[in-house]
PLY file of the C-alpha trace (Angstrom):
ply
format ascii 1.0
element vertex 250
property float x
property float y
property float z
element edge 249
property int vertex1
property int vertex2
end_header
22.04 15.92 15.19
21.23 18.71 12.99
18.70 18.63 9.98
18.59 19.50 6.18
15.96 19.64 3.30
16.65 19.63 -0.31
14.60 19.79 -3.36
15.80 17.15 -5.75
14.42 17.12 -9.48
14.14 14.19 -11.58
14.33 13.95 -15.27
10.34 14.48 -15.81
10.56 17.67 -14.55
9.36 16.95 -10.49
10.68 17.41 -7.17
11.62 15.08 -4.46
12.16 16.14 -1.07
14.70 14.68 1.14
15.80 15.02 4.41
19.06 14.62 5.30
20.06 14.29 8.80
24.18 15.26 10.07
24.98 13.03 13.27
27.29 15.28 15.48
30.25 13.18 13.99
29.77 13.79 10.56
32.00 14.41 8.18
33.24 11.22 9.72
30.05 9.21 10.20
27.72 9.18 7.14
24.18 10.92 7.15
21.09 8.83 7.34
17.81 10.44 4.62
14.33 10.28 5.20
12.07 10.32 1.94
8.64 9.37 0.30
9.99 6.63 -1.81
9.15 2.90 -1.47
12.66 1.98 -0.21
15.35 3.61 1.35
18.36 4.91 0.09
21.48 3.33 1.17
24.39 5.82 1.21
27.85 4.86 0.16
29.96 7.34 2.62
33.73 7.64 2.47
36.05 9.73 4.77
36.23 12.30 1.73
32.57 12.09 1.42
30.25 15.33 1.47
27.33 16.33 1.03
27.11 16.50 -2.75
27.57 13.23 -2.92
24.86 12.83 -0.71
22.33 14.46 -3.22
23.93 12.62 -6.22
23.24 9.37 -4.64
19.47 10.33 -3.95
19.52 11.68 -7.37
20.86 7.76 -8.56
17.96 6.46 -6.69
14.90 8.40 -7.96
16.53 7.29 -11.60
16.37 3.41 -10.33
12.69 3.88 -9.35
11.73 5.94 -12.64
9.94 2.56 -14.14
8.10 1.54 -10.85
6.44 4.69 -10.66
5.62 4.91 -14.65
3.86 1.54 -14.10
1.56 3.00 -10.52
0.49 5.99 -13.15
-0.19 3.46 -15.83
-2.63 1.68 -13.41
-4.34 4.84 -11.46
-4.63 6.09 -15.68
-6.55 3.08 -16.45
-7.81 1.11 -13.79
-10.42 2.10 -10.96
-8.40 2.66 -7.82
-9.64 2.63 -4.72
-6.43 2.90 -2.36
-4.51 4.81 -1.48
-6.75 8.01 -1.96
-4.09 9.77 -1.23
-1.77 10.10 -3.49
2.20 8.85 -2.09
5.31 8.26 -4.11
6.59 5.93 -1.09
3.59 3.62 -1.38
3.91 0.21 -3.56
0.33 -1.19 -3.29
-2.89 -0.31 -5.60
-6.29 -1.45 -4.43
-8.43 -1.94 -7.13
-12.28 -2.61 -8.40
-13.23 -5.66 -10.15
-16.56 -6.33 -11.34
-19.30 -8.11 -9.08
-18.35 -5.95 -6.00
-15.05 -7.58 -5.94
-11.52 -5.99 -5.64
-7.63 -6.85 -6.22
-4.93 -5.82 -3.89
-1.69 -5.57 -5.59
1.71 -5.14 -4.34
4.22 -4.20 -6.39
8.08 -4.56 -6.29
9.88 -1.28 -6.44
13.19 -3.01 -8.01
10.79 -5.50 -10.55
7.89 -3.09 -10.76
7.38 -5.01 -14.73
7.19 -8.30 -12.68
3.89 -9.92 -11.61
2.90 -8.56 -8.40
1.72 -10.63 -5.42
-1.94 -10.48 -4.89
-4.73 -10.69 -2.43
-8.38 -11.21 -3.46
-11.07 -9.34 -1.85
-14.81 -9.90 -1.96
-16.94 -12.74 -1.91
-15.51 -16.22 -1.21
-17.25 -17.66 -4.61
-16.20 -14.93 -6.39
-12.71 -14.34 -5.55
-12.37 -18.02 -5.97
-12.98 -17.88 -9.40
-10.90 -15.15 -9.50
-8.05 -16.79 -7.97
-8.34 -20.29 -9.95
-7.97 -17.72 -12.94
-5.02 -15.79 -11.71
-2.96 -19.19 -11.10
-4.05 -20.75 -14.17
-3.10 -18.02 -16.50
-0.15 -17.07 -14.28
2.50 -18.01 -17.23
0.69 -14.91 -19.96
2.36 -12.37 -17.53
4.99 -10.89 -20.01
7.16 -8.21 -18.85
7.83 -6.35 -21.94
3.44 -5.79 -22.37
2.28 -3.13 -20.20
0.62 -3.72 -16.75
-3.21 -3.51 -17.39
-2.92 -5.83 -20.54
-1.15 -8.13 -18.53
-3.60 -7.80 -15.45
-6.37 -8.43 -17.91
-4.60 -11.72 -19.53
-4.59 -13.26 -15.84
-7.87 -12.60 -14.61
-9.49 -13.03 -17.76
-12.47 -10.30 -17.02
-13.03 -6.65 -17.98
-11.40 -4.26 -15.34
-13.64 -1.09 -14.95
-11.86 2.19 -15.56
-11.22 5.27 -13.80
-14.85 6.18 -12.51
-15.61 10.14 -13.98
-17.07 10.85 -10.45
-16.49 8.98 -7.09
-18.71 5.97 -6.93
-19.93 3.46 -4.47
-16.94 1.43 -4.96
-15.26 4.19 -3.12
-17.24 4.19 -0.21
-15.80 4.34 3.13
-15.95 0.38 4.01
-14.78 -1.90 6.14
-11.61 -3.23 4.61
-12.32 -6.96 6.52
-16.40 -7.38 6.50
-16.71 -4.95 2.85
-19.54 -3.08 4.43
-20.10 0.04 5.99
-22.54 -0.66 8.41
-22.36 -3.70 10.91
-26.00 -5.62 11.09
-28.71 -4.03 13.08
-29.23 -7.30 15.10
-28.75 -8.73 18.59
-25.53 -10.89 18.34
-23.00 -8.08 17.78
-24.33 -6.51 21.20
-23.00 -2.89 21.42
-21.23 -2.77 18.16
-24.66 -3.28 16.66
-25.05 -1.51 13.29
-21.86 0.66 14.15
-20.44 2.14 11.13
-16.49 2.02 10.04
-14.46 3.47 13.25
-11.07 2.43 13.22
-8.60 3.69 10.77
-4.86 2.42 9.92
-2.08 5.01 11.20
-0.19 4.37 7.77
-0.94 7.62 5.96
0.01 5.54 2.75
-3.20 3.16 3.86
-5.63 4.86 6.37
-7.50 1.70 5.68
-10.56 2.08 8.08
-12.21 -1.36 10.01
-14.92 -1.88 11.99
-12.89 -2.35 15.66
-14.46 -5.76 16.19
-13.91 -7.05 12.75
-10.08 -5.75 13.27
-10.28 -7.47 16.80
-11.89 -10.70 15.39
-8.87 -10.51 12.23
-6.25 -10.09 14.57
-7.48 -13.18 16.82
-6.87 -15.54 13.85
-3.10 -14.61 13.53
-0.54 -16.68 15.06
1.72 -13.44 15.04
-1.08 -11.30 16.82
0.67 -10.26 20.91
-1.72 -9.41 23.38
-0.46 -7.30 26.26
-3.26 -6.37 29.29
-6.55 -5.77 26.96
-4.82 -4.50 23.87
-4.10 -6.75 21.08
-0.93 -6.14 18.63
-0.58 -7.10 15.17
-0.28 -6.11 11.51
-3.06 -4.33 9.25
-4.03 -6.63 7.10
-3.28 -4.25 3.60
0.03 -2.58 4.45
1.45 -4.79 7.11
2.54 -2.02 9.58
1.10 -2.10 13.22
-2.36 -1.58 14.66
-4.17 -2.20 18.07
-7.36 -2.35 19.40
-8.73 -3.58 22.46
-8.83 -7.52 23.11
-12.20 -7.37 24.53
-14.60 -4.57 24.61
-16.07 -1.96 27.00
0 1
1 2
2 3
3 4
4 5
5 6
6 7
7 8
8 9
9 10
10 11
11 12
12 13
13 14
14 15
15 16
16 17
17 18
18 19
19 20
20 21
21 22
22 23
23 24
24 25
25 26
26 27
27 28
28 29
29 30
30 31
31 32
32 33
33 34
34 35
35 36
36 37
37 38
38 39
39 40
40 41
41 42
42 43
43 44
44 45
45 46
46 47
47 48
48 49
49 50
50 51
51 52
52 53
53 54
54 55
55 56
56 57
57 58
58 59
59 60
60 61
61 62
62 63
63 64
64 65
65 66
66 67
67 68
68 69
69 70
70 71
71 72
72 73
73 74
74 75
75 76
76 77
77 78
78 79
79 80
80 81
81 82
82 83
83 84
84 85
85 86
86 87
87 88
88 89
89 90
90 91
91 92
92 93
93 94
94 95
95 96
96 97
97 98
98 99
99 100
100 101
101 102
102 103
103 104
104 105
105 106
106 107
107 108
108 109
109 110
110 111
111 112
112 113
113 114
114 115
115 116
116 117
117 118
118 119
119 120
120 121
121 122
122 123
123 124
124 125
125 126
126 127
127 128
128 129
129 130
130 131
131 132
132 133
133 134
134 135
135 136
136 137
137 138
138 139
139 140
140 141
141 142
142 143
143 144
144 145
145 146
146 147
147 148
148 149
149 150
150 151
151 152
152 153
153 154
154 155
155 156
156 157
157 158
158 159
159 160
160 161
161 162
162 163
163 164
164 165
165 166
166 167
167 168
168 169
169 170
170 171
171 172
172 173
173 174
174 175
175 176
176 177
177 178
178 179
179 180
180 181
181 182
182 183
183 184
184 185
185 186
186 187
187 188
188 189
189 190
190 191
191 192
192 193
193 194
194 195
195 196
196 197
197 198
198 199
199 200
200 201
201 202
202 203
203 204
204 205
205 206
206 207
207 208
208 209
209 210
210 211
211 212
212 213
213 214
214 215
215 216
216 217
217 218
218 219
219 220
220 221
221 222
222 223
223 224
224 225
225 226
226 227
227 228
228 229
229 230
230 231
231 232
232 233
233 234
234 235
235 236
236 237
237 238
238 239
239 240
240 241
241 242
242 243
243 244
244 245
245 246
246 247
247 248
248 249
């Protein structure tokens, strides 16, 4: 199988690249692309098929998600993000600071990007219960044609801090499970006593970091969680793609 990269530019004026990988039977058998968008591209391939047609149906697919990334600008423009630091035009999910030490994860849909996006509270339980009672309440104000933040405002029904002018302690490196960055200095977390932050998700759209026995603790509680030898096997709990750590420790 041989490989390809092309530069593909959208309508705004910036480039996409996109790798395009020839199985040793192509012309007959259709390529397969790798690129940073949210979804794949799905190639229509016909016997007289080539590889123009390969870039004009990447080109197609950069136009569909043209609205789905206008609304992730809109929020990292007026909202204080916290993940991803990194900035990635495959990932879908914006992390973000409330007030009162709490945050919002928000997923949102690549093909309904206006629609309301499924949510996760994080923070304390009081808080984010208020929170939630609000979001569920006001759920019906979500109007697609207003733009993102409004809407985000109308359901939680608090002010949403802006774009901090210099990094802040909302930005801190903290445990994405137990919100801190250093465990407790006391006896009943035995060697993992006052540890700081050491395990970080393999997602480079994530690189959400735990504490290992907060992760190993999380992963515990789900049904879905396999455990093979001493290594448990599950999901991360923000981006849903696969971590590890050790069932029990040294």
């Amino acid at each position: 199988m041989s490989k390809l990269h092309e530069r593909v530019c959208d309508e705004k004026g910036g480039f996409h690249t996109v790798e395009i990988f020839l199985p040793q039977e192509y012309p007959h058998s259709k390529p397969s692309l790798a690129a940073e968008v949210p979804y794949s591209c799905e190639l229509l391939w016909r016997k007289s098929s080539r590889l123009k047609d390969v870039i004009q149906q990447f080109n197609e697919h950069i136009k569909k998600l043209r609205e789905f990334w206008f609304v992730l600008e809109e929020i990292d423009r007026g909202l204080q993000v916290v993940q991803p630091r990194q900035e990635s035009r495959a990932a879908s999910f914006r992390q973000i600071c409330l007030d009162d030490g709490c945050q919002i994860l928000l997923h949102i849909n690549p093909r309904d990007p206006r629609s309301k996006p499924e949510c996760r509270f994080l923070g304390p339980d009081f808080q984010t219960n208020m929170l939630r009672k609000s979001w569920r309440k006001n759920g019906r104000k979500w109007l697609k044609d207003k733009p993102f933040t409004e809407n985000l405002h109308a359901l939680l029904a608090v002010d949403l801090p802006g774009p901090p002018a210099q990094t802040t302690g909302c930005v801190q490196d903290e445990c994405g499970i137990c919100y801190v960055h250093f465990l407790p200095s006391d006896g009943e977390l035995g060697t993992s006593t006052g540890t700081a932050v050491d395990y970080t998700c393999d997602n480079l759209s994530c690189k959400k970091g735990f504490h290992t026995v907060c992760l190993r603790d999380w992963l515990k509680s789900i049904s879905t969680t396999r455990q093979s030898f001493n290594v448990l096997f599950g999901k991360c709990p923000y981006c849903f793609q696969p971590v590890a750590v050790k069932a029990e420790a040294n």
